[in-house]
LOLUMDREN-968996 format. One record per residue: x, y, z of N, C-alpha, C in turn. Coordinates in Angstrom, 1 decimal. Example, Ala and Ser with C-alpha at 12.3 -4.5 7.8 and 13.67 -1.06 7.14 Angstrom:
LOLUMDREN-968996
{{13.2, -5.7, 7.8}, {12.3, -4.5, 7.8}, {13.2, -3.3, 7.8}}
{{12.8, -2.2, 7.1}, {13.7, -1.1, 7.1}, {12.9, 0.0, 7.9}}
This chain:
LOLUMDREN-968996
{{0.8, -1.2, 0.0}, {0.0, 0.0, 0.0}, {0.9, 1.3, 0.0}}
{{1.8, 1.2, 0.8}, {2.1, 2.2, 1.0}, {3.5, 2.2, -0.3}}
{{4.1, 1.7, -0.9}, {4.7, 1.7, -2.4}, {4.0, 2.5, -3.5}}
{{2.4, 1.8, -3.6}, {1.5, 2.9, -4.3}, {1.2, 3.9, -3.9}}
{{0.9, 4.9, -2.8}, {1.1, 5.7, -2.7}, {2.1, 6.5, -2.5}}
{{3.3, 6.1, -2.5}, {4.2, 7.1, -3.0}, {4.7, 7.4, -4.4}}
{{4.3, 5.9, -4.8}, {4.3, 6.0, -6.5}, {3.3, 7.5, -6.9}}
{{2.4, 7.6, -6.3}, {1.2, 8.6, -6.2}, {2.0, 9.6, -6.0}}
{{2.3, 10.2, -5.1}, {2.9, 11.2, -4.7}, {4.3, 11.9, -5.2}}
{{4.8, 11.0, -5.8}, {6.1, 11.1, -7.1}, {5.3, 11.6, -8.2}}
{{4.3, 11.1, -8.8}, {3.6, 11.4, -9.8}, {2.9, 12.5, -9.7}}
{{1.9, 12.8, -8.5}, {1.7, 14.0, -8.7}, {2.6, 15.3, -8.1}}
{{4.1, 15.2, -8.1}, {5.2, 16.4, -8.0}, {6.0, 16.7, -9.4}}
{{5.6, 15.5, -9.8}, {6.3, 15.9, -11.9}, {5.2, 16.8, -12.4}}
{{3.6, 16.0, -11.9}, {2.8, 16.7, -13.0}, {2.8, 18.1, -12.4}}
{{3.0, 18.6, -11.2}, {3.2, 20.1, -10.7}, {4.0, 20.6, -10.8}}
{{5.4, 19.9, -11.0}, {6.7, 20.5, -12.0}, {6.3, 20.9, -13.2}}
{{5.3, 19.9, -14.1}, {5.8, 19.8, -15.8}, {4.4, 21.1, -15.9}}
{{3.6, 21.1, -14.7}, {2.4, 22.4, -15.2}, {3.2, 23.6, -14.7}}
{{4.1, 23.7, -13.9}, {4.9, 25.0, -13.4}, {4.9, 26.0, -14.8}}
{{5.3, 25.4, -16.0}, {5.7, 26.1, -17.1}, {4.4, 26.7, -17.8}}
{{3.4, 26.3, -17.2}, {1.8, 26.7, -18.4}, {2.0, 28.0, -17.8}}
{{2.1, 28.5, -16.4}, {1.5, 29.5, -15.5}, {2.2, 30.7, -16.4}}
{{3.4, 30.6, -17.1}, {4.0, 31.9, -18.3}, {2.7, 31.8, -19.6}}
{{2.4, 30.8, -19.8}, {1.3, 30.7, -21.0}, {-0.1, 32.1, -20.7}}
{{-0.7, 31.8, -19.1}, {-1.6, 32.1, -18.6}, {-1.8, 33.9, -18.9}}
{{-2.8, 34.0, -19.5}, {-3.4, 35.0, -19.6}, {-4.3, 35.6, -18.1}}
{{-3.3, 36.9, -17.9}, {-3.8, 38.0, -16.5}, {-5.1, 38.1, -16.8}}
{{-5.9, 38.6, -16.1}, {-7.5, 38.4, -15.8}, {-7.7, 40.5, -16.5}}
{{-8.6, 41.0, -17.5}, {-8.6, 41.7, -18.0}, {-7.6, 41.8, -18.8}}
{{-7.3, 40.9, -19.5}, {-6.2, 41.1, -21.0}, {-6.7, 40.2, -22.0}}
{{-6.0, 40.5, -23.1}, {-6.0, 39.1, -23.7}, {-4.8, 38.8, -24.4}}
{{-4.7, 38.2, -25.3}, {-3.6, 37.4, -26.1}, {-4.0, 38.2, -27.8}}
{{-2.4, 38.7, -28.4}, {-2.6, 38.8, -29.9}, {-1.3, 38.8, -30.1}}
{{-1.7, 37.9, -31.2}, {-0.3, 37.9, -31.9}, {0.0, 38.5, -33.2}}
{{1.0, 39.1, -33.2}, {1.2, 40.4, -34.0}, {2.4, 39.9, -35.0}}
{{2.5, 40.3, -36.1}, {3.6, 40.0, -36.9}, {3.1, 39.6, -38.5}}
{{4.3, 39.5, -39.5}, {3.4, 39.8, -40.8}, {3.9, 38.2, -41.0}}
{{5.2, 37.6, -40.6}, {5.7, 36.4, -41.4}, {5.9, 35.3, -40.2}}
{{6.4, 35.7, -38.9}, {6.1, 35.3, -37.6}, {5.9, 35.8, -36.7}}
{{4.5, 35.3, -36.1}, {3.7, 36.2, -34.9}, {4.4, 35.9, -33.8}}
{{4.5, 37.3, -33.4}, {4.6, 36.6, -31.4}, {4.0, 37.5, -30.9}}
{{3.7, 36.6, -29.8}, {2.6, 36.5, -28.8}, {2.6, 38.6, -28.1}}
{{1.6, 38.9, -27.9}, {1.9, 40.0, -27.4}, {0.1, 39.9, -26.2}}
{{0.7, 40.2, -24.9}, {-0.7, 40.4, -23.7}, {-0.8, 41.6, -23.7}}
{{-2.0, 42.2, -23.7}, {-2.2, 43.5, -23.6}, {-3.8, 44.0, -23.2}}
{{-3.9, 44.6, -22.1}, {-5.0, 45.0, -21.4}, {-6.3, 45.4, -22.0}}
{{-7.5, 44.4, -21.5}, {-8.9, 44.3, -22.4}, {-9.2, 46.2, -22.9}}
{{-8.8, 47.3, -22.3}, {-8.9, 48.3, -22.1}, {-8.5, 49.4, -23.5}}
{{-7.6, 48.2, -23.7}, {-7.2, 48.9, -25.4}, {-8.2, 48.9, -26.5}}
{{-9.1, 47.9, -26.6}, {-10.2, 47.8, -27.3}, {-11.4, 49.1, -27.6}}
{{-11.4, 49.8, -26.5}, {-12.0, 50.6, -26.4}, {-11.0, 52.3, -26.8}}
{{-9.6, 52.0, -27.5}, {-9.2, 53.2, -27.5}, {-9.1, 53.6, -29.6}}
{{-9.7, 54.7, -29.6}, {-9.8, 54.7, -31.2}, {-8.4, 54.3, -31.9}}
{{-7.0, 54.8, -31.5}, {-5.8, 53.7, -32.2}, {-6.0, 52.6, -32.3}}
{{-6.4, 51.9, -31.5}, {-6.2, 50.4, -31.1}, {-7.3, 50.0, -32.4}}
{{-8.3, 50.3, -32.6}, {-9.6, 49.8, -32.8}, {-9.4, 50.8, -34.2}}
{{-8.7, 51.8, -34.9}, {-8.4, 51.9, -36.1}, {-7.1, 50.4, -36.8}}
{{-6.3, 50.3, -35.7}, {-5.7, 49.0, -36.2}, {-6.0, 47.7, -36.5}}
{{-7.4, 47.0, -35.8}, {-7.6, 46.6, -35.8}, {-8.7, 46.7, -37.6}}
{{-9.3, 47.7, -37.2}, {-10.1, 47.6, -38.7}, {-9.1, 47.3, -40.0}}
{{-8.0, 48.5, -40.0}, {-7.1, 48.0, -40.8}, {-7.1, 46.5, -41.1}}
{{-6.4, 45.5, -39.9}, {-6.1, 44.2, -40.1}, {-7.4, 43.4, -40.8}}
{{-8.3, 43.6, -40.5}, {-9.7, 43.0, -40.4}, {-10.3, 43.4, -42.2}}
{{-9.8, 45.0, -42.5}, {-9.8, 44.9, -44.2}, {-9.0, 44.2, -45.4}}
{{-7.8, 44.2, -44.4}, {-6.7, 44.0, -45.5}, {-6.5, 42.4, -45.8}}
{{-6.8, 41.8, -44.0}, {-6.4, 40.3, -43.9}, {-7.7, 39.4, -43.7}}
{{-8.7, 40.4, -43.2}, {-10.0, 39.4, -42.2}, {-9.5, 38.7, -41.1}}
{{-10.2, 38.1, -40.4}, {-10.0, 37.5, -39.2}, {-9.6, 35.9, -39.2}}
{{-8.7, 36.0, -39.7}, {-8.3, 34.3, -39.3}, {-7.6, 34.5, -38.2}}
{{-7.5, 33.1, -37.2}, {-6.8, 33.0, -36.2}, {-6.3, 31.2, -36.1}}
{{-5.7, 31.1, -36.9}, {-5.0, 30.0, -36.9}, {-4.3, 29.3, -35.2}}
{{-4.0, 30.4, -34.6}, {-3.2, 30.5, -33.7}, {-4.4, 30.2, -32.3}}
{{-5.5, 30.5, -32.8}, {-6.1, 30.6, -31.7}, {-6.9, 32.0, -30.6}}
{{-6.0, 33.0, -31.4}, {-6.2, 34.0, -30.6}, {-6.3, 34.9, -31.6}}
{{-6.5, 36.1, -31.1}, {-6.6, 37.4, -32.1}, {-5.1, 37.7, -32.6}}
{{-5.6, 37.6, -34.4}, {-3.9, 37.6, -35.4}, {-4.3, 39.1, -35.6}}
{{-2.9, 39.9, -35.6}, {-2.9, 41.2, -36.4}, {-1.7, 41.0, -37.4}}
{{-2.0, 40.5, -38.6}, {-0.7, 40.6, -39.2}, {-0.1, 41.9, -40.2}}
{{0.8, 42.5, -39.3}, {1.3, 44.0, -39.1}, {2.7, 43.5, -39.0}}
{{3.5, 44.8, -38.9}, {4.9, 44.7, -38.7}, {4.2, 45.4, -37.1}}
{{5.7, 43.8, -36.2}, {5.5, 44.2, -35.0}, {6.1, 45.6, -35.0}}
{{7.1, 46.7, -34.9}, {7.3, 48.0, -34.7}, {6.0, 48.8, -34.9}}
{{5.1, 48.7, -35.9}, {4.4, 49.5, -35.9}, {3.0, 48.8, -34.8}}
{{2.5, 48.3, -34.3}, {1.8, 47.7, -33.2}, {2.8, 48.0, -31.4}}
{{4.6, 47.7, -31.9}, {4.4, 48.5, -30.7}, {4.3, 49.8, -30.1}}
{{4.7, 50.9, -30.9}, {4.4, 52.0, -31.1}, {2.8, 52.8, -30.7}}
{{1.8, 52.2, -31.2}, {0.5, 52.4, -30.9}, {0.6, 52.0, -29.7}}
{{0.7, 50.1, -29.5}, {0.4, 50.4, -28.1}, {1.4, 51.0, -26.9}}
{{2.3, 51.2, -27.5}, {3.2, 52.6, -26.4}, {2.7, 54.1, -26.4}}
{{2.2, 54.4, -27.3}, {1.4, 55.5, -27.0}, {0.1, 55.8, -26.2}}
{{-0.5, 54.4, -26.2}, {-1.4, 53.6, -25.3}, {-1.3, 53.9, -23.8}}
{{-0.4, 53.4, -23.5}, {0.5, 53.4, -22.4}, {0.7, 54.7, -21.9}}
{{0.8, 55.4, -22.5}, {1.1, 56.8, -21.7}, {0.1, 57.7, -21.2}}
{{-1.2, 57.3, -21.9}, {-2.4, 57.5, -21.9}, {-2.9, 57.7, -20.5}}
């Protein structure tokens, strides 16, 4: 009995090791996920709050004319040159 439960207890400190790594994946509570880029996207989090700022939400139309909305990735694609997405949202920021 007590061999299986340590086998138990070995087992579940890997699987809380091997999920340690998701918690960088995890999206903050009021943000979301977009990934930005023309040829490879990376990942950019950025506060639900931007949605509602006319920059943000003229870039977005942009993307949505030029490309439409695919999301292969899962999340909201803007495929832009990252410099110019981080620039908006740094002026965002200052706000």
């Amino acid at each position: 009995m007590a061999f299986g439960l340590s086998g138990f207890v070995q087992g579940k400190k890997a699987l809380r090791r091997s999920l340690s790594g998701i918690k960088e994946a995890t999206i903050p509570k009021g943000c979301l996920a977009i990934y930005v880029g023309e040829d490879q996207k990376k990942r950019y989090v950025v506060p639900l709050s931007y949605l509602n700022e006319p920059a943000f939400q003229d870039l977005l139309s942009m993307a949505e004319e030029e490309f439409g909305y695919d999301h292969p990735m899962g999340g909201l694609t803007i495929p832009c040159r990252e410099d110019i997405f981080i620039d908006i949202t740094s002026q965002l920021n200052s706000l």
